[in-house]
DSSP file (Angstrom, degrees, kcal/mol; ACC not computed):
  #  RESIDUE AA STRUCTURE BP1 BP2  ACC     N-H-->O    O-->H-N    N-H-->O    O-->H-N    TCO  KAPPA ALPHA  PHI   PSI    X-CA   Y-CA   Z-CA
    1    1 A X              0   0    0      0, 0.0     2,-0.7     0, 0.0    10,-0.1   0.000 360.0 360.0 360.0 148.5   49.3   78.2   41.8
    2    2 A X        -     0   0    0      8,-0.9     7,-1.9     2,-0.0     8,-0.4  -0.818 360.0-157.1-113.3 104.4   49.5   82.1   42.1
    3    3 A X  B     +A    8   0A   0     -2,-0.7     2,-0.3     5,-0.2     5,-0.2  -0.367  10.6 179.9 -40.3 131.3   46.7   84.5   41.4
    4    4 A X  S    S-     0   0    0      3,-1.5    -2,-0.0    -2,-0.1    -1,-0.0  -0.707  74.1  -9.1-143.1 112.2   47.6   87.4   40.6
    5    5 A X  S    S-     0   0    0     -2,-0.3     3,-0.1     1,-0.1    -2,-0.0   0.846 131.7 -57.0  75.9  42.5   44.2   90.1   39.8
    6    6 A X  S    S+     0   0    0      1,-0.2     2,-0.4     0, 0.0    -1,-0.1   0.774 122.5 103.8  65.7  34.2   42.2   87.0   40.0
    7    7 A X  S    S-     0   0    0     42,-0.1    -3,-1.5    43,-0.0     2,-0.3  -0.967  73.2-113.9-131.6 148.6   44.2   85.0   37.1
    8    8 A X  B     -A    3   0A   0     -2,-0.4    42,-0.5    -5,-0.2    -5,-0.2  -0.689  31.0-173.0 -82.8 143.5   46.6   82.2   37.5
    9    9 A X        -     0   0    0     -7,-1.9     2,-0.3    -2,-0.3    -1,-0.2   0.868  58.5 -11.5 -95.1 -58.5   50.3   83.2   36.4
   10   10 A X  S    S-     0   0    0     -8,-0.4    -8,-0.9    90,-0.1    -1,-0.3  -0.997  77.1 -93.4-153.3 137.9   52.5   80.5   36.4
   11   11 A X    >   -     0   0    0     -2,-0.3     3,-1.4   -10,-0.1     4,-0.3  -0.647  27.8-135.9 -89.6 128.5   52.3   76.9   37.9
   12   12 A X  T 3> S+     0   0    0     -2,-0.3     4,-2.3     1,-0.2     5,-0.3   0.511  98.9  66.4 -27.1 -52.4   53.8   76.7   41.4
   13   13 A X  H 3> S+     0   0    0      2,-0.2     4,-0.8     1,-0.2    -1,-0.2   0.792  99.5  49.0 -25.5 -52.4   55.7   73.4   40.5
   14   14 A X  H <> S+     0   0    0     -3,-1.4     4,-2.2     1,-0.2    -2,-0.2   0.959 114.3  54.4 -88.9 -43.6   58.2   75.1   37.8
   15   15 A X  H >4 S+     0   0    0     -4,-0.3     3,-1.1     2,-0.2     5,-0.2   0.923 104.3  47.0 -22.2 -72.5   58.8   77.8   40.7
   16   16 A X  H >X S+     0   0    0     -4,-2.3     4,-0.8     1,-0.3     3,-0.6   0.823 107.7  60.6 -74.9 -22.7   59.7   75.7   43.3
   17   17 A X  H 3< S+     0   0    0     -4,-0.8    -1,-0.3    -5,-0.3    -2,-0.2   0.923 110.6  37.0 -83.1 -25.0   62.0   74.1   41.0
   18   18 A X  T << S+     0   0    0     -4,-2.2    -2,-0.2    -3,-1.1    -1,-0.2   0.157  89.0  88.7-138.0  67.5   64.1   77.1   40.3
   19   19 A X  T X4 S+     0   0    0     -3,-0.6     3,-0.5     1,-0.2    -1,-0.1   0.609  78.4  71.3 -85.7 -13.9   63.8   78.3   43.6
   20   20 A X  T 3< S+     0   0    0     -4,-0.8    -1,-0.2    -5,-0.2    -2,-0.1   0.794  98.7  43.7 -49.8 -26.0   66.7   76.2   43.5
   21   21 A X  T 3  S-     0   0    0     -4,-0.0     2,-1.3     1,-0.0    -1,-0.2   0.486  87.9-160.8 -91.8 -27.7   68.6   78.9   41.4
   22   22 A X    <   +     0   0    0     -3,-0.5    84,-3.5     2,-0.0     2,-0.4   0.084  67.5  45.2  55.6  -7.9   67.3   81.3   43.5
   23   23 A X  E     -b  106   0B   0     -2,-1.3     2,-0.5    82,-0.2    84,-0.2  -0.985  66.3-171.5-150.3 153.3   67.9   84.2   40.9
   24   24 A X  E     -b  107   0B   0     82,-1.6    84,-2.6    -2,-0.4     2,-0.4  -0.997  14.6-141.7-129.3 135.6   67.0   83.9   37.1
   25   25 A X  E     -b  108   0B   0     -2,-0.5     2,-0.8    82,-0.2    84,-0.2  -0.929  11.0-145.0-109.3 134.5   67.9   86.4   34.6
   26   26 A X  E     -b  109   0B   0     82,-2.9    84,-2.8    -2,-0.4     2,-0.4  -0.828  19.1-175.1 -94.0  98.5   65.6   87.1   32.1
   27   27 A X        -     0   0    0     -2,-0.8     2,-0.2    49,-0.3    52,-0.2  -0.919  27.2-104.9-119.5 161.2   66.7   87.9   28.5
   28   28 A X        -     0   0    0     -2,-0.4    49,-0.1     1,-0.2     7,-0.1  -0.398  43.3-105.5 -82.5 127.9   65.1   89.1   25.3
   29   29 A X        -     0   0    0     -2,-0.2    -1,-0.2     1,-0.1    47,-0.0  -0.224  19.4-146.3 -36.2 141.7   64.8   86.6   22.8
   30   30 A X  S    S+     0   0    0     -3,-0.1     2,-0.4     5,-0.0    -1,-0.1   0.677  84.0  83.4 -56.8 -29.6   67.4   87.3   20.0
   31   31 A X  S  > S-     0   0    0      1,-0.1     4,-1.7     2,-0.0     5,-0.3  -0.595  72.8-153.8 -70.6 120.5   64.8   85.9   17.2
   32   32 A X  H  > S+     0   0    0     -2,-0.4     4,-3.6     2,-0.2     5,-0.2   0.986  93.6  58.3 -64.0 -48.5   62.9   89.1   16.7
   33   33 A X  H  > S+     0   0    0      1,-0.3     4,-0.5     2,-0.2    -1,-0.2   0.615 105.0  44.4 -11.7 -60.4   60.0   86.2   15.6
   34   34 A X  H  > S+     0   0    0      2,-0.2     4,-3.1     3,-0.1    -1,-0.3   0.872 108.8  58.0 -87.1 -43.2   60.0   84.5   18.7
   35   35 A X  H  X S+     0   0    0     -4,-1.7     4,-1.1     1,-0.2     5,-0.3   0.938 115.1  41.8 -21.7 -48.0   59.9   88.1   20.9
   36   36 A X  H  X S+     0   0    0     -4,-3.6     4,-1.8    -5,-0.3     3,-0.3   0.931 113.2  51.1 -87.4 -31.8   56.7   88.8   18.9
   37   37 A X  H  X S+     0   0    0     -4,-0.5     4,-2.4    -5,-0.2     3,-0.2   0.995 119.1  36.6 -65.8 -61.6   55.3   85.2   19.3
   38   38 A X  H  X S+     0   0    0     -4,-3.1     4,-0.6     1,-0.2    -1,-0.2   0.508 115.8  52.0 -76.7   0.9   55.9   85.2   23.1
   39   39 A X  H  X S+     0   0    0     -4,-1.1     4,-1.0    -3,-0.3    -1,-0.2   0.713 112.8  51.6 -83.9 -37.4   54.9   89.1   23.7
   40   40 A X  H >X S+     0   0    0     -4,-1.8     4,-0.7     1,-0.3     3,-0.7   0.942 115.4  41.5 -75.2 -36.7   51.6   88.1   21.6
   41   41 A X  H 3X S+     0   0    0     -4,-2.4     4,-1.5     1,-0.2    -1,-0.3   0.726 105.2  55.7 -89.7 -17.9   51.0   85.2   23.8
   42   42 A X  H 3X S+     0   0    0     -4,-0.6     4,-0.9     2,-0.2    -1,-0.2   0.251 106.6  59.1 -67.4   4.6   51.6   86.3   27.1
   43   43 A X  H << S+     0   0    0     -4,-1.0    -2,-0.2    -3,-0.7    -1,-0.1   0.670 104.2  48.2 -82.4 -26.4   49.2   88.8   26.2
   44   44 A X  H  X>S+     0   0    0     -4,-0.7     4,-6.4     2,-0.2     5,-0.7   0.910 114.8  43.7 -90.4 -85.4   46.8   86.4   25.6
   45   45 A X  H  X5S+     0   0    0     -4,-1.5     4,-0.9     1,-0.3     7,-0.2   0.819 105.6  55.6 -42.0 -56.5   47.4   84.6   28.8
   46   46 A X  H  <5S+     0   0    0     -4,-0.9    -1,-0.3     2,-0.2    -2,-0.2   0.684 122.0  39.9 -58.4 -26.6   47.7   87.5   31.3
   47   47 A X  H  45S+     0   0    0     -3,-0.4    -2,-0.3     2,-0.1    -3,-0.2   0.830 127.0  26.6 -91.3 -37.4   43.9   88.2   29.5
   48   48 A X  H  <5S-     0   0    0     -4,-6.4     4,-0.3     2,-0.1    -3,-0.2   0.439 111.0-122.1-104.9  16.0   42.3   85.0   29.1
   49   49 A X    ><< -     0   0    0     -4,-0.9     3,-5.1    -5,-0.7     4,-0.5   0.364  37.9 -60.2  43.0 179.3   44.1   83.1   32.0
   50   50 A X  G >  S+     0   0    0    -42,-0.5     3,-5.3     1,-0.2     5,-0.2   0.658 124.2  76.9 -21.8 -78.7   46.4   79.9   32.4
   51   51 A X  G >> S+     0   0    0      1,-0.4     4,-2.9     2,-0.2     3,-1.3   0.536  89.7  53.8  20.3 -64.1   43.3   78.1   31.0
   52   52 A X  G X4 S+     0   0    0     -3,-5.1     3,-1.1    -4,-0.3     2,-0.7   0.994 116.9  32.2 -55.1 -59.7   44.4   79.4   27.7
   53   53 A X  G <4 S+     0   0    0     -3,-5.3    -1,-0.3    -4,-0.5    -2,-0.2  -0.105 110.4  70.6 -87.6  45.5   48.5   77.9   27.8
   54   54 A X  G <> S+     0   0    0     -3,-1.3     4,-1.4    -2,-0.7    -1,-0.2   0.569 104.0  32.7-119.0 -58.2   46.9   75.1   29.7
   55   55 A X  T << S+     0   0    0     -4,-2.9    -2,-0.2    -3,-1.1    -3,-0.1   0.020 118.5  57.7-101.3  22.0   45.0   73.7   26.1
   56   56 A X  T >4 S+     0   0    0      2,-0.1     3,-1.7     3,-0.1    -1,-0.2   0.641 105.8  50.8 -99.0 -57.3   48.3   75.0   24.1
   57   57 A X  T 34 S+     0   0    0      1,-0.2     4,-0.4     3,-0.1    -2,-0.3   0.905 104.1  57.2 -56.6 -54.8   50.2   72.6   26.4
   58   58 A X  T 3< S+     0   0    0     -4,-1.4    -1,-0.2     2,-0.1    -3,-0.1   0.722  91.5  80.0 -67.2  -4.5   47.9   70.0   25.5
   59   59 A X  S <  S-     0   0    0     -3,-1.7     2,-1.7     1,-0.1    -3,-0.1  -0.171  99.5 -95.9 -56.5 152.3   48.6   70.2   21.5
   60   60 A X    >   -     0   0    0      1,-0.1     3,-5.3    -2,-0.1     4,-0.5  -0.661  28.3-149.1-103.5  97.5   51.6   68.4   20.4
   61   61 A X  T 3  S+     0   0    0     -2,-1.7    -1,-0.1    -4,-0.4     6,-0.1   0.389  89.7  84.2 -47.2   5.9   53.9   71.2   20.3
   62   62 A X  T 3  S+     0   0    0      3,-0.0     3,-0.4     6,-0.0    -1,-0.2   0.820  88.6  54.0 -40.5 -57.2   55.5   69.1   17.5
   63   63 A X  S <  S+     0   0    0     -3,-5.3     2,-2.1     1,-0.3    -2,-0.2   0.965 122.6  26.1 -71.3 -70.6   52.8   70.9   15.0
   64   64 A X    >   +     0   0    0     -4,-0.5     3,-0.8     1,-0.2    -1,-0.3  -0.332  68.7 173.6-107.9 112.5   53.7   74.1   16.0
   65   65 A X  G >   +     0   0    0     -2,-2.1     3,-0.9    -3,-0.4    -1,-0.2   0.839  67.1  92.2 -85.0 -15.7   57.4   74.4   17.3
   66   66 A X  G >  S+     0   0    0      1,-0.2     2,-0.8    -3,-0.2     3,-0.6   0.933  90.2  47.0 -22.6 -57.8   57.1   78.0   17.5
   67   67 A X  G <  S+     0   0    0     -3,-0.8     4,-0.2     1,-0.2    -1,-0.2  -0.339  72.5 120.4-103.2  68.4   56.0   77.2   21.2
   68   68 A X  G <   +     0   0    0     -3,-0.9    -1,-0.2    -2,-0.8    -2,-0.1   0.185  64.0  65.5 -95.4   6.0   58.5   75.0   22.1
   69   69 A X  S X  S+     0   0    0     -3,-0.6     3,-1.3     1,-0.2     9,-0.3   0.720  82.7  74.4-103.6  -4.8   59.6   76.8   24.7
   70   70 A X  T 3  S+     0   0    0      1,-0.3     3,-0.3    -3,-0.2    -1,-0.2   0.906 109.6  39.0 -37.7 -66.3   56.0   76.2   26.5
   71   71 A X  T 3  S+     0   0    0      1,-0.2    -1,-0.3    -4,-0.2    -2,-0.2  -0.028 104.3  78.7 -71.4  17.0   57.8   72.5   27.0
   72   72 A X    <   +     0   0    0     -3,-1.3     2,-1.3     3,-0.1     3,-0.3  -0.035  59.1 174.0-122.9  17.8   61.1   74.2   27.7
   73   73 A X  S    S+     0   0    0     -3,-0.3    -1,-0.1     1,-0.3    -3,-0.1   0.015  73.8  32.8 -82.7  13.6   60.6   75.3   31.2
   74   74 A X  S    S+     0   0    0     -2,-1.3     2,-0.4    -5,-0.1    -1,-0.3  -0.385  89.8 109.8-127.2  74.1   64.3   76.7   31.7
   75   75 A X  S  > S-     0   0    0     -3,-0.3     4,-1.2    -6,-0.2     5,-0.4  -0.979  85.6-104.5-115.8 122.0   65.3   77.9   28.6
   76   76 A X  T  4 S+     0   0    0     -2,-0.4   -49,-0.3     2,-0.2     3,-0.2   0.653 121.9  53.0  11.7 -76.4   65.7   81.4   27.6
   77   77 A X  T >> S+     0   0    0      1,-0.2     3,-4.1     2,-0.2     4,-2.2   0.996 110.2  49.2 -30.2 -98.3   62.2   81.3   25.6
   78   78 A X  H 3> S+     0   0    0      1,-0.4     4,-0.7    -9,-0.3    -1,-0.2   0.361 108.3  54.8 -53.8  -3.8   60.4   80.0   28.8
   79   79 A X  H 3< S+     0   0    0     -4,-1.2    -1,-0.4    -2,-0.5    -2,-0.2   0.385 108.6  44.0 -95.3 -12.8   61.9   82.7   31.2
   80   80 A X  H <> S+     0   0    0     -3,-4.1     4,-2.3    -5,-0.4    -2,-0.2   0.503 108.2  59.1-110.3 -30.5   61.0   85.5   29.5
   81   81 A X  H  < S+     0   0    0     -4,-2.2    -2,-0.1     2,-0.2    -3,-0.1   0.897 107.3  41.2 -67.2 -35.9   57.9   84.3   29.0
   82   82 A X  T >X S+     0   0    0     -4,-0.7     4,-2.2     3,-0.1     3,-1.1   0.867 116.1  55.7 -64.6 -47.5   56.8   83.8   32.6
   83   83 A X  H 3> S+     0   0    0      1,-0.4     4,-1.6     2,-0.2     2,-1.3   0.904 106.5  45.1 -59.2 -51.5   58.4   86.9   33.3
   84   84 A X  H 3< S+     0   0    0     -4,-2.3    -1,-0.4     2,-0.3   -42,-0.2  -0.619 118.4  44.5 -89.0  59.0   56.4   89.1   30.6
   85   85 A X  H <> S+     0   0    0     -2,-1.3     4,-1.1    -3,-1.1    -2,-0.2  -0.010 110.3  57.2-151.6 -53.9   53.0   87.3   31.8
   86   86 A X  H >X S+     0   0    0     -4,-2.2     3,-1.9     2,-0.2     4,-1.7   0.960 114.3  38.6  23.1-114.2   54.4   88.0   35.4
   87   87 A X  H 3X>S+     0   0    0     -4,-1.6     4,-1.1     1,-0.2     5,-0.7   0.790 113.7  54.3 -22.3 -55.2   54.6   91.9   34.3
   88   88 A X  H 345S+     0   0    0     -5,-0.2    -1,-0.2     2,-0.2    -2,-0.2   0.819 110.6  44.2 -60.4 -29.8   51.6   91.9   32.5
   89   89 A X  H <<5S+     0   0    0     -3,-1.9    -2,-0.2    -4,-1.1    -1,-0.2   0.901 116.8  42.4 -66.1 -53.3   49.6   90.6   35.3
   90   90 A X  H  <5S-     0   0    0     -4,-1.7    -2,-0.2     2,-0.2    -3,-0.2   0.198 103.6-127.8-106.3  24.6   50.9   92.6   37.9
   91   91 A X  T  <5 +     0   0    0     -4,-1.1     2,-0.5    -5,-0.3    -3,-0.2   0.696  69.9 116.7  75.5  15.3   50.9   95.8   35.7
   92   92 A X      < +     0   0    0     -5,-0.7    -2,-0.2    -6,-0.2    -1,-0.2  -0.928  47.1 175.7-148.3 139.4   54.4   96.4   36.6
   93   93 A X        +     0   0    0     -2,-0.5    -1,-0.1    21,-0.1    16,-0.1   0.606  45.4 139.6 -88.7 -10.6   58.2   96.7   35.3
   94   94 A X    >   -     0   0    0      1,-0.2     3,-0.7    -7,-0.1    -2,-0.1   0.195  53.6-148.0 -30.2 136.2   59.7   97.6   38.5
   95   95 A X  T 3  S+     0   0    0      1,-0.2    -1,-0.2    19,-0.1     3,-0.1   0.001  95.3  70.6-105.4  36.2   62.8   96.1   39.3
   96   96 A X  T 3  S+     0   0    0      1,-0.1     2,-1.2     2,-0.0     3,-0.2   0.668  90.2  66.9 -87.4 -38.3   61.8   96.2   43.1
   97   97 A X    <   +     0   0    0     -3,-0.7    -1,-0.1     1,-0.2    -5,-0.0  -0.635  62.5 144.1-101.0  93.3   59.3   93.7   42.2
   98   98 A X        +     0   0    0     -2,-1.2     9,-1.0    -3,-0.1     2,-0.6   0.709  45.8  86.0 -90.5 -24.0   61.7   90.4   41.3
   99   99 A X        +     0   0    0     -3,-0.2     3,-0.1     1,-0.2     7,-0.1  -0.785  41.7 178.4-114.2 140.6   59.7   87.7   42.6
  100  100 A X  S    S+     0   0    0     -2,-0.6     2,-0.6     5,-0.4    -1,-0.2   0.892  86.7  36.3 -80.5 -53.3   56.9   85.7   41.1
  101  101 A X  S >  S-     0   0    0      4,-0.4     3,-1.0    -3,-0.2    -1,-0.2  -0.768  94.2-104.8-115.4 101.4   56.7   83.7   44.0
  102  102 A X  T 3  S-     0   0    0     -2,-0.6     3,-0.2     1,-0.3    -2,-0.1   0.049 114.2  -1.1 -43.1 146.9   57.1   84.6   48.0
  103  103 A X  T 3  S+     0   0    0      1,-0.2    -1,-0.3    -4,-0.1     2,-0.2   0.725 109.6 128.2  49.2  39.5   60.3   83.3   49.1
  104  104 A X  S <  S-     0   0    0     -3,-1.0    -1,-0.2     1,-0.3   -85,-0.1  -0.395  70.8 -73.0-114.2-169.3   60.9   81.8   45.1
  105  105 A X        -     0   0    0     -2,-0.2     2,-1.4   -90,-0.2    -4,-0.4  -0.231  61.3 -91.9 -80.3 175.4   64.4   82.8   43.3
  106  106 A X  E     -b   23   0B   0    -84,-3.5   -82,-1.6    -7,-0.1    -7,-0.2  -0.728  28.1-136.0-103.5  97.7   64.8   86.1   42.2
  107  107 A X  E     -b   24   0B   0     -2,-1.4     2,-0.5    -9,-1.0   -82,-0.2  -0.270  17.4-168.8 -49.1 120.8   63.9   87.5   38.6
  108  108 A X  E     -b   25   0B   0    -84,-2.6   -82,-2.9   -10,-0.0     2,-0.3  -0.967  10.9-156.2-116.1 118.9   66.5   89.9   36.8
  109  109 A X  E     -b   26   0B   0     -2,-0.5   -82,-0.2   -84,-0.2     5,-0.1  -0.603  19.8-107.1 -72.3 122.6   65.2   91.3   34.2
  110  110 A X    >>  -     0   0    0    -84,-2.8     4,-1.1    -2,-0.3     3,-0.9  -0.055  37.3-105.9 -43.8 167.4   67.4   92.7   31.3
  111  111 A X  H >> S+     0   0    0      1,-0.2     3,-1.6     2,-0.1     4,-0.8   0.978 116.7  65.3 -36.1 -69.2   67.8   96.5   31.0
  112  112 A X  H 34 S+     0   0    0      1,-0.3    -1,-0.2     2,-0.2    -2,-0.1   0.199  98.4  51.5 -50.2 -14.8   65.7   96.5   28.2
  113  113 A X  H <4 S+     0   0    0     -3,-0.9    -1,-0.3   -87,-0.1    -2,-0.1   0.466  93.2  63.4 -67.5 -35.1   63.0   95.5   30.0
  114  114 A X  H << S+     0   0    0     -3,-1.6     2,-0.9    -4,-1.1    -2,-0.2   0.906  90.8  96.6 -70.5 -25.9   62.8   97.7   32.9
  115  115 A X     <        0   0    0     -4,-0.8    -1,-0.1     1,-0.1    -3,-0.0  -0.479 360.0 360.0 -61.3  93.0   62.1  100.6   30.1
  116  116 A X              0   0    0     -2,-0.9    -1,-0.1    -3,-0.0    -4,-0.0   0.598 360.0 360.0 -57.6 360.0   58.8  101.7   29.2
């Protein structure tokens, strides 16, 4: 797992699986809907830690398919979502800082992300 400011970010597992990929590009959801759902909840996460999308994961994402992308773990959704929990954690948009994970693939962030 990785700490980052004493919180977990993202489990180590889904890293190492696309460190295979070695670069990921991150784009913004097109559903304005889902943007706001997954800004609201990496907010969440980056504040109460993993803990929190730990006991969402255990819900049957059936009832609420808004967070389907939780179970989605390369999908669109689920890449932007690490990435913006990622950012939120480590307080930064920099596009110096691409990787979640030493020696893990490389995050590209849309434009539209790097802009405050």
């Amino acid at each position: 797992m990785l700490h980052i400011k004493g919180r977990l970010a993202v489990n180590k597992g889904d890293a190492e699986k696309e460190n295979e990929t070695r670069q990921i590009k991150v784009k913004v959801p097109a559903d304005a809907s889902v943007k706001n759902i997954i800004d609201k909840l990496a907010v969440y996460v980056s504040e109460d830690g993993h803990l929190f999308e730990e006991e969402l994961l255990r819900k049957d994402i059936k009832e609420i398919p808004a967070l389907a992308f939780l179970k989605q773990k390369y999908s669109d959704e689920a890449h932007y979502y690490r990435w913006k929990v990622f950012s939120l954690l480590a307080d930064s948009n920099k596009p110096a800082e691409k990787q979640i994970f030493q020696g893990g693939a490389e995050w590209i962030p849309a434009e539209e992300l790097l802009k405050k």
